[in-house]
C-alpha positions as CSV (number, residue, x, y, z in Angstrom):
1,X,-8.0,-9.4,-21.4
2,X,-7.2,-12.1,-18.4
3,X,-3.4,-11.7,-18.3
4,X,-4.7,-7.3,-17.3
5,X,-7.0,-8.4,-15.2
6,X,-4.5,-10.6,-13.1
7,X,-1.9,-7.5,-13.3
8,X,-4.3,-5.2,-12.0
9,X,-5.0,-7.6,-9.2
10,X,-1.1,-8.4,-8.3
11,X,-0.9,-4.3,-8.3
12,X,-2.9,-3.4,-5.9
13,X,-2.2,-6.6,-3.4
14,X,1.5,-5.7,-3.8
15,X,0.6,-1.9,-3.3
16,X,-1.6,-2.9,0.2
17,X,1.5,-5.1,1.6
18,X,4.0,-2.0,0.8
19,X,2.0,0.6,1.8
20,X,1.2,-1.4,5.4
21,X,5.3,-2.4,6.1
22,X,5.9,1.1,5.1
23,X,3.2,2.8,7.6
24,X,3.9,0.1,10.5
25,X,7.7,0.8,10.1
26,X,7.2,4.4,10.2
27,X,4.6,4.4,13.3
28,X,4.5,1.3,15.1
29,X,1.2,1.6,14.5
30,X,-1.2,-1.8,13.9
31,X,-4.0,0.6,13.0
32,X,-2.5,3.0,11.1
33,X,-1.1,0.4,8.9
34,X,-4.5,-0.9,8.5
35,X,-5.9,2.5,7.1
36,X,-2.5,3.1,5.3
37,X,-3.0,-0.3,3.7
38,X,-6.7,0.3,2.4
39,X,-5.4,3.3,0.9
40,X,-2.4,1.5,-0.5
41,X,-1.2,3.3,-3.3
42,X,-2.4,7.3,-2.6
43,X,-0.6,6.1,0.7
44,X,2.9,5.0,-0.7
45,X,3.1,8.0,-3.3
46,X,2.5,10.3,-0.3
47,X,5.0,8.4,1.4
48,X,7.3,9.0,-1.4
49,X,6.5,12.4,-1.3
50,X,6.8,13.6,2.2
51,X,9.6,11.7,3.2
């Protein structure tokens, strides 16, 4: 039950970090990448998406 709990966590800290070098590469943009980063992963599948 500990070794998901830590996974989960690792997921959505690597999903925050991606999702803010991905938004601050695209727009140069401190605060976007802020708000990009909270939403993390609906943010990178967008990304993925879109572009």
């Amino acid at each position: 039950m500990s070794y998901r709990r830590e996974t989960i966590k690792t997921g959505i800290s690597f999903g925050s970090a991606l999702a803010i070098v991905i938004s601050f590469t695209a727009n140069k943009s401190i605060l976007w990448a802020i708000l990009h980063g909270i939403f993390s992963w609906v943010y990178v599948i967008y990304y993925a998406i879109v572009y």
